[in-house]
N, C-alpha and C positions, 0 to 999 in steps of 0.2 A: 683294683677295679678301675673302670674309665666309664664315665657318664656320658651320657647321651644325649644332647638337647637340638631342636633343629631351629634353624635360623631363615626367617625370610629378609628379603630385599628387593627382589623383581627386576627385571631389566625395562618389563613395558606391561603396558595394561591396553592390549588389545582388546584381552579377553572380556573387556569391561570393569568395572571397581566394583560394582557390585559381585562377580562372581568371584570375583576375589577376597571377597571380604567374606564371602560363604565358606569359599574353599579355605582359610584360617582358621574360621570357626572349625570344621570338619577335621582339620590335622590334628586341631586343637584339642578335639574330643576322645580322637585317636592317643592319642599320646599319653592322656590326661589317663585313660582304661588301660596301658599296658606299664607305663609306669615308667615312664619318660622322665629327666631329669628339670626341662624347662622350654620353654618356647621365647624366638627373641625377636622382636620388631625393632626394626630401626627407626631413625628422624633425618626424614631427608625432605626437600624443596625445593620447586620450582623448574621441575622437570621433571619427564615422562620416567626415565631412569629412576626407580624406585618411589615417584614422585605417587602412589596410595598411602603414605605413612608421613604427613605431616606431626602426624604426636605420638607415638606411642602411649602416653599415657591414657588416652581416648580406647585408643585400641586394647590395651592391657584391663581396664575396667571391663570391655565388652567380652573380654576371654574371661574375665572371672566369675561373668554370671552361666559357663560354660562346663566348668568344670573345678575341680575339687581337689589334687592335688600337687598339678602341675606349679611349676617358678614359673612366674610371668616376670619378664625382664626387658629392660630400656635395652637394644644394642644398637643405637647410643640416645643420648640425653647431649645435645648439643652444649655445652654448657653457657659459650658466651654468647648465645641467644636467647638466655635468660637470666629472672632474677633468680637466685637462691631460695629464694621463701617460696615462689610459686611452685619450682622442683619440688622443695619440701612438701607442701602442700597437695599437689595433686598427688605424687607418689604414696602419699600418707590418706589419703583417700584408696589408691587401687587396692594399700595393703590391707584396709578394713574388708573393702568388699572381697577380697581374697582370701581372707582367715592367715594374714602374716605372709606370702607369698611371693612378694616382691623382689628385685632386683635392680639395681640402673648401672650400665656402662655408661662413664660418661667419653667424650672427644672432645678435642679443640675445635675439630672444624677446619676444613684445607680449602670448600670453594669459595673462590675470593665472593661472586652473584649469592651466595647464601646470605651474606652476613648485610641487606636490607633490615633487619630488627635494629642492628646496632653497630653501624659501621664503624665507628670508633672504635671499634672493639677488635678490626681484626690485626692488628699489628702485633697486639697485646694479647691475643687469644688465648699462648700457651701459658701466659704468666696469670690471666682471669681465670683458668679453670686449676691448676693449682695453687692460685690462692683463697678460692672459695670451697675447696672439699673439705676444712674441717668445717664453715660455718654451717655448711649442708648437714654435717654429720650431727652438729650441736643442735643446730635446728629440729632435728629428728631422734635427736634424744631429748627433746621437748626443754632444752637451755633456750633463753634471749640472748640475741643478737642487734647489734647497733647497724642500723644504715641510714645515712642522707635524708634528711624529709624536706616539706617546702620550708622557704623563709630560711634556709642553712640551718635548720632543728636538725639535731639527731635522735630519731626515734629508735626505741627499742620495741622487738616486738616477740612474740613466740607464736607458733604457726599450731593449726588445726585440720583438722582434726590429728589426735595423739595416734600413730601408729601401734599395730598389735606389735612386730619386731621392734625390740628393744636396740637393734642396731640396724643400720639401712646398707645392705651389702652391694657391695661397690666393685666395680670391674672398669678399667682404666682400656679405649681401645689405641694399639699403637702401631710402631712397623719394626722393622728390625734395628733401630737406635739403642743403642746398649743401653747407653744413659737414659732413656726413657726406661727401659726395663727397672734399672736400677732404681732411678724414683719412686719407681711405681710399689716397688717390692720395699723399700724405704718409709712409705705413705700407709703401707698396709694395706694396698688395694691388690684384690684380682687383675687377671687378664684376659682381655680377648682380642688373639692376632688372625692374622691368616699365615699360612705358609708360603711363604717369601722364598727359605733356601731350610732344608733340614738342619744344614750346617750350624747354620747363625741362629737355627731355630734351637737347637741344641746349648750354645753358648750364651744367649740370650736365657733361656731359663736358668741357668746355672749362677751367671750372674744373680741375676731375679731375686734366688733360694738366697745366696749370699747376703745381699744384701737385706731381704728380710731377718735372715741372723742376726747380722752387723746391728740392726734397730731394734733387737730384743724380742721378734717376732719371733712362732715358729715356722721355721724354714717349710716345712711340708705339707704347711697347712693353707697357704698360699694357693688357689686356684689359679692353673691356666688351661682357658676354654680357647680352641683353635677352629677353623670355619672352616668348612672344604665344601667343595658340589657334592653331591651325594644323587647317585642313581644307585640303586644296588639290584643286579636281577641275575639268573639260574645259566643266561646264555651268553656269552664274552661280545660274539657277534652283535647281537639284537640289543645289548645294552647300547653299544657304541653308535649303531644307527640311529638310536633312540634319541641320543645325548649331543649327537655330533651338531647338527646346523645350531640347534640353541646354546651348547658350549659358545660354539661361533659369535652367535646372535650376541649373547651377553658381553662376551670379552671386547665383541665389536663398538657395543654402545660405551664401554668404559674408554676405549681407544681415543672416539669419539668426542667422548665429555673431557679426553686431556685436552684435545684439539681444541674445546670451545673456550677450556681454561687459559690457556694460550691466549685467545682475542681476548677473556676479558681482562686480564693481566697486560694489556694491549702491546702484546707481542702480533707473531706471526705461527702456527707451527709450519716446524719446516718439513714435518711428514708428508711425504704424497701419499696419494689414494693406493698406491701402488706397493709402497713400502707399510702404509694401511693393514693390508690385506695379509702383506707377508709376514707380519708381527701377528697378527689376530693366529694366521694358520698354527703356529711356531706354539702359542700361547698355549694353544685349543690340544693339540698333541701333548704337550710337557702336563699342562692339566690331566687331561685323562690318565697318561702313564707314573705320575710319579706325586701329586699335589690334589687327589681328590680321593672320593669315594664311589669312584666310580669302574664297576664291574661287577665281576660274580664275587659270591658270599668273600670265597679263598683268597683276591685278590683284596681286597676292602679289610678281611680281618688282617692281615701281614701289614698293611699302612695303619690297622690300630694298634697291632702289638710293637709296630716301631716306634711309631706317639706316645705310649704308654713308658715305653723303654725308655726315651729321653726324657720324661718329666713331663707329659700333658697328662691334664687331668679332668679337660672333656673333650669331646666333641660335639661342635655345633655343626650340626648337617643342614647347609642351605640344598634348599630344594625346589625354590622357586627361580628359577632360572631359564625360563620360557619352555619344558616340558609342558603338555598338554597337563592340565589341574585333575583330571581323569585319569590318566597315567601315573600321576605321583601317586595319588591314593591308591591305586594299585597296589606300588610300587613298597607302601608300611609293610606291610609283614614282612616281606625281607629284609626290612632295617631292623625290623625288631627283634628279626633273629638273629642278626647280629650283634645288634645291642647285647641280649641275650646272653651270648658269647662271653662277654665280658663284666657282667653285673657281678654286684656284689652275693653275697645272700640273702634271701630272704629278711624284712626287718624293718626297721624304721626308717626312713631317708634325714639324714643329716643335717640339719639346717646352714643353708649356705651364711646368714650372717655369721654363726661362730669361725667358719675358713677363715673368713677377712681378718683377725685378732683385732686390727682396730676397725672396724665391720670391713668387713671387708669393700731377582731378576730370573726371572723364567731361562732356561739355557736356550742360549744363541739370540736372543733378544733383552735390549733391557725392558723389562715390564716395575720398575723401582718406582713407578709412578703411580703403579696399581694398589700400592701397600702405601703409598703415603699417607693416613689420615690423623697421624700425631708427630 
């Protein structure tokens, strides 16, 4: 079987924040009634490029008063723009108002302008968020924890509210770094990547399983949740004109936000507007044909049964990607038939903390910048 969860992030919020935060709820309800495996908000900042989703955790409480089965999950929980106990803490809140339903990916964190909470922090980002996932974990198995107080005290503390999961299931997001797979599968975390190359997506998991053996884990039990666009519809043509300027749109704003990465790293980039355009088109083509979910049922189910083949074990269908919010909703029942497609049988749905054991370049362009975020 291959689970099915849809993933927002936004390119821009023309449409307003308010209808945006309607049109969540509405997916939300959708999903929640057909039997969807989770919905994933991200944590991003200080720009229009996904810039509705300051907290997830904010967001994931307001989906819980929504509905009734779905996972509500962090994709991501920045981690070293915070403390550990407050993670703990509000996460251990959504799972009460949830009935136990939580999730958090967490990330290091790549834009250099994000890291105003705590700029000391980002040199050391990737070494901060691997060395605080067991305290998080203790934390939320309701153990004390020591940290720094005033006057050089060190205070012990244990955090509140007690969560209903008895584990806080964890998803690690990365790119195609072996070694981070490896850790990751080491740690006893989940995964949530994007598809980078089939290739390395394949060799990557393989590692992953390995090395969750190699740590006493079971190999198979290991989640990994992969993100693709997702438009699914009945006509090959009329999908494609659907999807095509906002494929663009989005891939354009990420091109974009490398560019501005660039000035604050205070470089230059050396992209022109020109070579711009020719990576976006390049992008927008290899996307639809070979790294989404986008076409009719026939095409969409052959990219899950080849994910499935290599070792995924969900999909997260992002879906806000500047389609009209009217068009997507539309656009559920075709996903659900495909979801459909591929569910298990009838029966109880799995609890994603037991997976965790310890809770758990685009061709003819480099796009390696696009998958960078661990």
């Amino acid at each position: 079987m291959t689970d099915f969860s849809v993933y927002f992030f936004s390119s821009n919020d023309r449409n307003g924040f308010s209808d945006r935060y309607r049109f969540i709820l509405d997916v939300a309800r959708y999903l929640d009634d057909k039997g969807f495996a989770a919905i994933w908000t991200p944590e991003r900042h200080f720009q229009e490029f996904g810039g509705s989703f300051p907290n997830p955790s904010v967001l994931s409480a307001a989906l819980a008063t929504v509905t009734k089965n779905l996972h509500l999950r962090a994709g991501s929980v920045v981690l070293p723009h915070h403390h550990p106990v407050r993670v703990a803490e509000e996460w251990a809140l959504v799972d009460q108002l949830s009935g136990g339903r939580t999730g958090i990916c967490l990330a290091t964190g790549w834009h250099k302008g994000d890291f105003v909470f705590h700029p000391d922090r980002y040199d050391s980002r990737r070494e901060y968020t691997f060395g605080h996932i067991e305290t998080l974990r203790a934390l939320w198995r309701g153990e004390q924890a020591q940290f720094p107080g005033p006057d050089g005290q060190t205070l012990t503390v244990s955090t509140y509210p007690r969560p209903i999961q008895p584990e806080l299931p964890l998803w690690l997001v990365h790119t195609s770094n072996p070694q981070t797979w490896v850790q990751a599968g080491r740690s006893g975390l989940n995964v949530l990547t994007l598809l980078d190359s089939w290739e390395r997506l394949e060799d990557n998991i393989k590692a992953y399983r390995s090395a969750r053996a190699q740590a006493g884990l079971d190999p198979r039990s290991g989640i990994v949740t992969v993100g693709l666009h997702t438009f699914v519809g009945e006509d090959e043509a009329q999908v494609k004109e659907i999807v095509h300027e906002p494929v663009r749109n989005y891939l354009s704003a990420f091109v974009a936000q490398k560019r501005n990465d660039a000035a604050v790293e205070g470089g230059s980039s050396s992209m022109s507007d020109a070579e711009h355009r020719a990576l976006v088109d390049v992008a927008a083509e290899d996307f639809y044909q070979r790294r989404s979910l986008l076409g009719t049922p026939d095409k969409c189910g052959r990219v899950v049964e080849r994910l499935a083949g290599i070792g995924v074990s969900e999909i997260a269908c992002l879906v806000d990607f500047g389609v009209p919010f009217g068009t997507v909703l539309g656009m559920l029942p075709k996903l659900n038939e495909l979801r459909q497609q591929f569910a298990a049988p009838s029966g109880p749905r799995q609890s994603t903390a037991g997976a965790t054991s310890a809770p758990a370049g685009t061709a003819g362009g480099d796009m390696s910048w696009y998958y960078a975020r661990t």
